[in-house]
N, CA, C and O atoms as a GROMACS GRO file, in nm:
protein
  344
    1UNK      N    1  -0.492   2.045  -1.641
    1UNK     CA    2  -0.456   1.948  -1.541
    1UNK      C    3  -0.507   1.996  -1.406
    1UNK      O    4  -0.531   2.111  -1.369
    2UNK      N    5  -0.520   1.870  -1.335
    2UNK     CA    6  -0.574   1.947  -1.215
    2UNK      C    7  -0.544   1.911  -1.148
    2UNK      O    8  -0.525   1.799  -1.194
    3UNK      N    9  -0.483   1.901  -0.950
    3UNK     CA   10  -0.422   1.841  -0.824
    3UNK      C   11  -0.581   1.797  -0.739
    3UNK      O   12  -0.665   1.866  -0.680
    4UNK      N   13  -0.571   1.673  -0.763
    4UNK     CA   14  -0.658   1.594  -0.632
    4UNK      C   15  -0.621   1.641  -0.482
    4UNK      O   16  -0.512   1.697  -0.487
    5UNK      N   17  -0.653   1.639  -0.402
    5UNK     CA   18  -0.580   1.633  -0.271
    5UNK      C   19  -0.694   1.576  -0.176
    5UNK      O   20  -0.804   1.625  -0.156
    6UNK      N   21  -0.645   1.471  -0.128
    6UNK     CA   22  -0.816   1.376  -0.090
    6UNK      C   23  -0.738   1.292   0.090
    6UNK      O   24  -0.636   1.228   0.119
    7UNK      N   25  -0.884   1.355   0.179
    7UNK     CA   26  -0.817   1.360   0.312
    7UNK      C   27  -0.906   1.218   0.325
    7UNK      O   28  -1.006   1.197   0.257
    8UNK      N   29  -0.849   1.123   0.428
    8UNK     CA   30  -0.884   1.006   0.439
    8UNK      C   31  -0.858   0.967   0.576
    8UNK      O   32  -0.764   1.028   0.627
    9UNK      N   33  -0.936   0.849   0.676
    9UNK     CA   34  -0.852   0.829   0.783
    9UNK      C   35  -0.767   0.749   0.765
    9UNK      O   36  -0.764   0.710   0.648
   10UNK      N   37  -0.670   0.691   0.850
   10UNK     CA   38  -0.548   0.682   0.794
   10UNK      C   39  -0.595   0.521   0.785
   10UNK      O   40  -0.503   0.457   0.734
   11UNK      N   41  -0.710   0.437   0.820
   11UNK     CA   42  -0.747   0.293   0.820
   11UNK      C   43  -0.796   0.295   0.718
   11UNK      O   44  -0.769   0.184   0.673
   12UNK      N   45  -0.877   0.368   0.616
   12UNK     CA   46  -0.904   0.360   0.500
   12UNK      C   47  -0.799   0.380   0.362
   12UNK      O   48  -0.836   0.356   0.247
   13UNK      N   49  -0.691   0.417   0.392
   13UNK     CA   50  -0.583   0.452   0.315
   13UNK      C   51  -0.530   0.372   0.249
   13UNK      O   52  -0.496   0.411   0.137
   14UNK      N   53  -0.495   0.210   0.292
   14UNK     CA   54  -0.450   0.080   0.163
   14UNK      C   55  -0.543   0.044   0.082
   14UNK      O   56  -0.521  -0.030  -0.014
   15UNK      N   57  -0.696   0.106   0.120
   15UNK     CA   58  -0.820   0.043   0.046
   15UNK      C   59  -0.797   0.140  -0.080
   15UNK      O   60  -0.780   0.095  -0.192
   16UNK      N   61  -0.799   0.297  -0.049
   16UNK     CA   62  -0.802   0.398  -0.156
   16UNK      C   63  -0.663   0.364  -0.253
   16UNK      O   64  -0.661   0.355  -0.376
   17UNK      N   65  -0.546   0.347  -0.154
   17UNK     CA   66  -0.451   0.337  -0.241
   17UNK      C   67  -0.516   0.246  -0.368
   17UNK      O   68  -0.544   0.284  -0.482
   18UNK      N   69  -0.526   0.151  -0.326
   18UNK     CA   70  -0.532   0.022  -0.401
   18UNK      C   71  -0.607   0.040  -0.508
   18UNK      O   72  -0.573   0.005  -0.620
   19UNK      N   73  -0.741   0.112  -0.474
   19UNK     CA   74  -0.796   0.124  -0.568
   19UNK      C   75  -0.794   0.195  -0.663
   19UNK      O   76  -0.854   0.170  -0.767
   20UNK      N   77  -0.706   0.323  -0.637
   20UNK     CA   78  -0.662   0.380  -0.718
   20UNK      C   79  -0.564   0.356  -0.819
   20UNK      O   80  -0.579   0.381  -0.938
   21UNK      N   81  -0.457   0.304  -0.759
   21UNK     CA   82  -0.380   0.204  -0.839
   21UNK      C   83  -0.402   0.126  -0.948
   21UNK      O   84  -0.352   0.133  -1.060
   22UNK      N   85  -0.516   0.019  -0.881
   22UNK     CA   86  -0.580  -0.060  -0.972
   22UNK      C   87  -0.663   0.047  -1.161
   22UNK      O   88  -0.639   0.033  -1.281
   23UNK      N   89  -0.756   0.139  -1.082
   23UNK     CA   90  -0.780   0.241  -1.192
   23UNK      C   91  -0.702   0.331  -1.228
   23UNK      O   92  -0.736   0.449  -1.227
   24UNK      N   93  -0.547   0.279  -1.280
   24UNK     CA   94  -0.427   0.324  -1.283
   24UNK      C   95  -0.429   0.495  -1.292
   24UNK      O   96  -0.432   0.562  -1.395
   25UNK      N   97  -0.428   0.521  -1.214
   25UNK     CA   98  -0.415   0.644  -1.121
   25UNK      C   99  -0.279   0.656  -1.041
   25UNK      O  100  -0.247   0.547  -0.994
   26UNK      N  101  -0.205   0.742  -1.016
   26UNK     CA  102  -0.108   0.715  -0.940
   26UNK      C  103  -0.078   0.838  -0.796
   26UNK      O  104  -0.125   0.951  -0.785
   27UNK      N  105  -0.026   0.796  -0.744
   27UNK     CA  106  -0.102   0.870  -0.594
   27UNK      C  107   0.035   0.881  -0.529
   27UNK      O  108   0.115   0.788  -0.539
   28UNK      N  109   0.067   1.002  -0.457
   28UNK     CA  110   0.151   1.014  -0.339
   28UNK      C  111   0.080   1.012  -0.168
   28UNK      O  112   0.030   1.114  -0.119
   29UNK      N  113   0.082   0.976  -0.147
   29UNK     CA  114   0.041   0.909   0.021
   29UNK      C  115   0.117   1.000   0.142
   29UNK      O  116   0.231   0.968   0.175
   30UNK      N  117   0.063   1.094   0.196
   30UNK     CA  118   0.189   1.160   0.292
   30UNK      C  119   0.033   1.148   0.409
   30UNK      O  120  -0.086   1.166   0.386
   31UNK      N  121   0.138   1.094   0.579
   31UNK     CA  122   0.018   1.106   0.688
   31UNK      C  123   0.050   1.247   0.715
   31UNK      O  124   0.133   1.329   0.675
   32UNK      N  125  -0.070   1.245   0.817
   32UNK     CA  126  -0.092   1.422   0.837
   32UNK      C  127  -0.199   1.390   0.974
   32UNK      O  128  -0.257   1.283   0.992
   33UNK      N  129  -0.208   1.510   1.064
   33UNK     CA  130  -0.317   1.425   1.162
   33UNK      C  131  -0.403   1.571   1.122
   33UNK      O  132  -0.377   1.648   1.029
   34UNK      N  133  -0.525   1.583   1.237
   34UNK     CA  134  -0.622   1.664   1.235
   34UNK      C  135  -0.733   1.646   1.296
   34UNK      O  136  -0.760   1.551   1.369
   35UNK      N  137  -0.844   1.794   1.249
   35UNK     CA  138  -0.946   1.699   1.364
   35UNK      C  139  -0.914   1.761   1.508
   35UNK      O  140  -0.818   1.815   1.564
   36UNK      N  141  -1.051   1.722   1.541
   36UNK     CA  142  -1.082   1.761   1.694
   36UNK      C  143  -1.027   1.656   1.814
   36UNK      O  144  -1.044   1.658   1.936
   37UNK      N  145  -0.968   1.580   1.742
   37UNK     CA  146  -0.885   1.478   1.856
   37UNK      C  147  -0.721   1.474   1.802
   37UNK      O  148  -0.623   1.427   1.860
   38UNK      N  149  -0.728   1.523   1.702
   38UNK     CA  150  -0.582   1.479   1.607
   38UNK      C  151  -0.563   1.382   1.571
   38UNK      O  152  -0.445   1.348   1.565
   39UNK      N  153  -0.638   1.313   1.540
   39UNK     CA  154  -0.656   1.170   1.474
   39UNK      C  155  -0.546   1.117   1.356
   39UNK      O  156  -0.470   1.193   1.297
   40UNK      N  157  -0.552   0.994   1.337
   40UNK     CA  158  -0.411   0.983   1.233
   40UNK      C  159  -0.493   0.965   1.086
   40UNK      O  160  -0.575   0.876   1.062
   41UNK      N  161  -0.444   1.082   0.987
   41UNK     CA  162  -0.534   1.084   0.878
   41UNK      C  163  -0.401   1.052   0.736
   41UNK      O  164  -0.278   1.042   0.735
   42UNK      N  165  -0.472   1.046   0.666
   42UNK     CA  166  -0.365   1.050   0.525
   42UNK      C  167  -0.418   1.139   0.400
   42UNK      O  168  -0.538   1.162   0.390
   43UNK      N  169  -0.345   1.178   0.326
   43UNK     CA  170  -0.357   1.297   0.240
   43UNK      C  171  -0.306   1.262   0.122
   43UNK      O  172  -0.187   1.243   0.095
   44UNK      N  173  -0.381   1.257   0.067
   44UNK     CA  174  -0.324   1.156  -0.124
   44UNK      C  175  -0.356   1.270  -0.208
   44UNK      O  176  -0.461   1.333  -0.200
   45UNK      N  177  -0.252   1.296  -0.296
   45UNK     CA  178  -0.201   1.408  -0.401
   45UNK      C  179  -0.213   1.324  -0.553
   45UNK      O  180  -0.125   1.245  -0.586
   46UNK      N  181  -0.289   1.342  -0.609
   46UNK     CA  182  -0.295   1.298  -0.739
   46UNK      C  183  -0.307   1.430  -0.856
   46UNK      O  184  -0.378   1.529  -0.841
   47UNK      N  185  -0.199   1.398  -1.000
   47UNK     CA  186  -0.215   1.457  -1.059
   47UNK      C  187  -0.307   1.428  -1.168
   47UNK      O  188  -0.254   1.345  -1.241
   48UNK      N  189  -0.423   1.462  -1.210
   48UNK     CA  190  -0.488   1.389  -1.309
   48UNK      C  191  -0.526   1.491  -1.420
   48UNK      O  192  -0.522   1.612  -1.399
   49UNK      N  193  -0.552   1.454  -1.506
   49UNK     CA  194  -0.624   1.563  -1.600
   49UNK      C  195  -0.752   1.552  -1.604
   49UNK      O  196  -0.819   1.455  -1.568
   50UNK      N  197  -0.801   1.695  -1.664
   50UNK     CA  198  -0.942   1.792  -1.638
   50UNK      C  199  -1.028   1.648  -1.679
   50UNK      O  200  -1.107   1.628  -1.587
   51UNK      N  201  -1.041   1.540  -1.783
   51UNK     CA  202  -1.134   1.445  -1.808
   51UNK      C  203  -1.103   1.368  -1.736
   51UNK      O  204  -1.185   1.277  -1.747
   52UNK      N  205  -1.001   1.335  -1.632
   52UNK     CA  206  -1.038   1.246  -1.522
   52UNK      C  207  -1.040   1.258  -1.435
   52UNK      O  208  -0.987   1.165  -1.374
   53UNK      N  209  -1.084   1.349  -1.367
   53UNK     CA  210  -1.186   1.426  -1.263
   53UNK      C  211  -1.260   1.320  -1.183
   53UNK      O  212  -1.230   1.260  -1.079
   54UNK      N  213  -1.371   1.316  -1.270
   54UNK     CA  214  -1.503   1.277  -1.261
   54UNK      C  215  -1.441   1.072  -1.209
   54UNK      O  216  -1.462   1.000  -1.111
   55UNK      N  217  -1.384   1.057  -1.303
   55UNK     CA  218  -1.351   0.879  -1.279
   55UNK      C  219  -1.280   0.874  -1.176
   55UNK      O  220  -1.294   0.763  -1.124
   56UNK      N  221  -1.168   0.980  -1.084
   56UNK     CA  222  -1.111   0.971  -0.998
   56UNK      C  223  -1.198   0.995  -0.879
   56UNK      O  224  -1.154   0.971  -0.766
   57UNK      N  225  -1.320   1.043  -0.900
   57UNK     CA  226  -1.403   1.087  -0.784
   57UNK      C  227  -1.467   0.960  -0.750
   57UNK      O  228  -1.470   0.890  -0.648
   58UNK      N  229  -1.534   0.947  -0.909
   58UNK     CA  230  -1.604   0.789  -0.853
   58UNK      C  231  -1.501   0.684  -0.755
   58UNK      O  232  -1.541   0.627  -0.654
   59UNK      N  233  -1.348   0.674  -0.816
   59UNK     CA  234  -1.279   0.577  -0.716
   59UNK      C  235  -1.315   0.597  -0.598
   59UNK      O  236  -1.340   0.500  -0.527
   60UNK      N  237  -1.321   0.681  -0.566
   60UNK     CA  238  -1.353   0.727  -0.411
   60UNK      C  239  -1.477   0.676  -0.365
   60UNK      O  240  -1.494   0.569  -0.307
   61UNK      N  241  -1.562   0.760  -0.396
   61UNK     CA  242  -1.667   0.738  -0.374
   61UNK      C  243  -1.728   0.544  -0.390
   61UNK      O  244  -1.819   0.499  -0.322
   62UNK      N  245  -1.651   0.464  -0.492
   62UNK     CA  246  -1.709   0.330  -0.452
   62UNK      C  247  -1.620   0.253  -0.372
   62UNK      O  248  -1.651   0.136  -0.348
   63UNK      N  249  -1.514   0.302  -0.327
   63UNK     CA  250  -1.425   0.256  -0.228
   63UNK      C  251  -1.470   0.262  -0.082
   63UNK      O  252  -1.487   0.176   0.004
   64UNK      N  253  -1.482   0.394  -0.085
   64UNK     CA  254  -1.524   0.456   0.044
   64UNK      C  255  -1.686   0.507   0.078
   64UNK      O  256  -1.682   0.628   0.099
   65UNK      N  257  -1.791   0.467   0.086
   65UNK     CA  258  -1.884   0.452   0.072
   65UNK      C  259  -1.932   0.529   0.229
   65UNK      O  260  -1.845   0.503   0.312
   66UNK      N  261  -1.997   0.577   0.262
   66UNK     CA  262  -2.042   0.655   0.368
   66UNK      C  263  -2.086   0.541   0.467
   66UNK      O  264  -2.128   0.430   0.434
   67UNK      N  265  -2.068   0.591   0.597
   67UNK     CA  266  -2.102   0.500   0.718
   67UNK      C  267  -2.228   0.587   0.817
   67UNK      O  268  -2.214   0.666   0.911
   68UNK      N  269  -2.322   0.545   0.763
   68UNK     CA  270  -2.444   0.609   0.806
   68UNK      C  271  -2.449   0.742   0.758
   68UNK      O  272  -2.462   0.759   0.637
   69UNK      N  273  -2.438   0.882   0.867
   69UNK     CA  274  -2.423   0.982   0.841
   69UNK      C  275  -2.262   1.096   0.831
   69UNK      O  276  -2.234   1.215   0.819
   70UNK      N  277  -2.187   0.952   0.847
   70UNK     CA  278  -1.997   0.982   0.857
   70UNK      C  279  -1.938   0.961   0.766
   70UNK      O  280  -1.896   0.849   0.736
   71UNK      N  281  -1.919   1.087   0.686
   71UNK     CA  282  -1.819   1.076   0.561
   71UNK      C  283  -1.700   1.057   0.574
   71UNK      O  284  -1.639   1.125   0.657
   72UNK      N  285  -1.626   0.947   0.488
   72UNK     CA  286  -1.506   0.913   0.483
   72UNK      C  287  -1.402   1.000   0.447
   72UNK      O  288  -1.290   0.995   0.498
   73UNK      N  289  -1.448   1.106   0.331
   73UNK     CA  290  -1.326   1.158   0.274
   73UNK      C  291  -1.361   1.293   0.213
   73UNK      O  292  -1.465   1.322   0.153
   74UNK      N  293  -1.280   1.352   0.232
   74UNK     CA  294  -1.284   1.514   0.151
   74UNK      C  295  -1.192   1.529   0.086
   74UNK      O  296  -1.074   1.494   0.098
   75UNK      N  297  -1.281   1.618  -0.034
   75UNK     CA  298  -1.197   1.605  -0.159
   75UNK      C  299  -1.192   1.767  -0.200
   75UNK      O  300  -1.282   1.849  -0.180
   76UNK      N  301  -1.036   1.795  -0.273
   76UNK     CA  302  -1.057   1.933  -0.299
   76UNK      C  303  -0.967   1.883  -0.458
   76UNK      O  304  -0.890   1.791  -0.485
   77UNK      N  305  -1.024   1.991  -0.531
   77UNK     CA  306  -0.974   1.965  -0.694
   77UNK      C  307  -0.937   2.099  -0.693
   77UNK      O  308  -1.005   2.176  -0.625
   78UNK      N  309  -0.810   2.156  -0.779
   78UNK     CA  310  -0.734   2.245  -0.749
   78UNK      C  311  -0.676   2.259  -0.906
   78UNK      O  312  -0.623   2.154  -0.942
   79UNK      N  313  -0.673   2.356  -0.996
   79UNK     CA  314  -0.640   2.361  -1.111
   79UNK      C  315  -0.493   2.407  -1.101
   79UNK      O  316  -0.441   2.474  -1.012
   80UNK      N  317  -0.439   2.356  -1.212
   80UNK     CA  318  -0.260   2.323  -1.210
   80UNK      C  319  -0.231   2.423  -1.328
   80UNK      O  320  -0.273   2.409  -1.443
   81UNK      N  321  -0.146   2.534  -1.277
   81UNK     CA  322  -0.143   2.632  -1.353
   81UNK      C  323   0.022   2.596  -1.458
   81UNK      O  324   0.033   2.658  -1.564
   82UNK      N  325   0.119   2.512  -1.422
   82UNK     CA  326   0.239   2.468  -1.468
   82UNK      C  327   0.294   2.339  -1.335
   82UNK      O  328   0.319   2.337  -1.214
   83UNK      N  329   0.292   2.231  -1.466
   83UNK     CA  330   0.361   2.117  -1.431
   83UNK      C  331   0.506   2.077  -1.544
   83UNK      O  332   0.541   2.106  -1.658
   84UNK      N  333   0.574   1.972  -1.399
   84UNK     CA  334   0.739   1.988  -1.498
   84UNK      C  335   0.766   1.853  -1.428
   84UNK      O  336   0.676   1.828  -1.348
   85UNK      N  337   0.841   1.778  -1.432
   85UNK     CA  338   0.918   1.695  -1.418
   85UNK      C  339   1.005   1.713  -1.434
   85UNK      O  340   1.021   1.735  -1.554
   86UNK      N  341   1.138   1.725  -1.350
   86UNK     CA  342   1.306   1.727  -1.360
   86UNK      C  343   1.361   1.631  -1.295
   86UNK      O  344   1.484   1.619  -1.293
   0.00000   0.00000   0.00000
C-alpha cells in the first residue's frame, strides 16, 4: 500500500476532488498554505494500493494539466509500512 500526498492550489481542489471521486478513489482534503507568498494551497492524502499508483497519477495529471511552464501539483508516493482502521 502506498500514501498519495498531492499539493494543489487551493482553486484547483473541487476539480481534483471530483475527479478523484468520480475514479472512485477516496481522498482526505486538509488546507495548508506555503510558498513564497503563503498562498492558500490544499493537501489530499489518499490511500491507494501499489497497482493504483499509476491510475491515481494519471487523475491528476488529466485534471490538472500544466499552464504553460506552471505546474499545478506535486506529488509524493510514500510506502505504508502498517495500516488499521479502528
Amino acid at each position: 500500500m502506498k500514501m498519495m500526498i498531492v499539493i494543489i492550489k487551493d482553486n484547483d481542489a473541487d476539480t481534483l476532488t471530483q475527479a478523484f471521486t468520480a475514479s472512485n478513489f477516496r481522498v482526505t482534503r486538509v488546507a495548508s498554505t506555503g510558498g513564497f507568498l503563503r498562498s492558500g494551497n490544499v493537501t489530499m492524502l489518499l490511500g491507494v494500493e501499489d497497482n493504483q499508483v499509476d491510475s491515481a497519477i494519471d487523475v491528476v495529471k488529466k485534471s490538472l494539466p500544466p499552464k504553460g511552464d506552471t505546474k499545478r501539483a506535486t506529488l509524493f508516493v510514500v510506502p505504508v509500512n502498517h495500516f488499521e482502521q479502528v
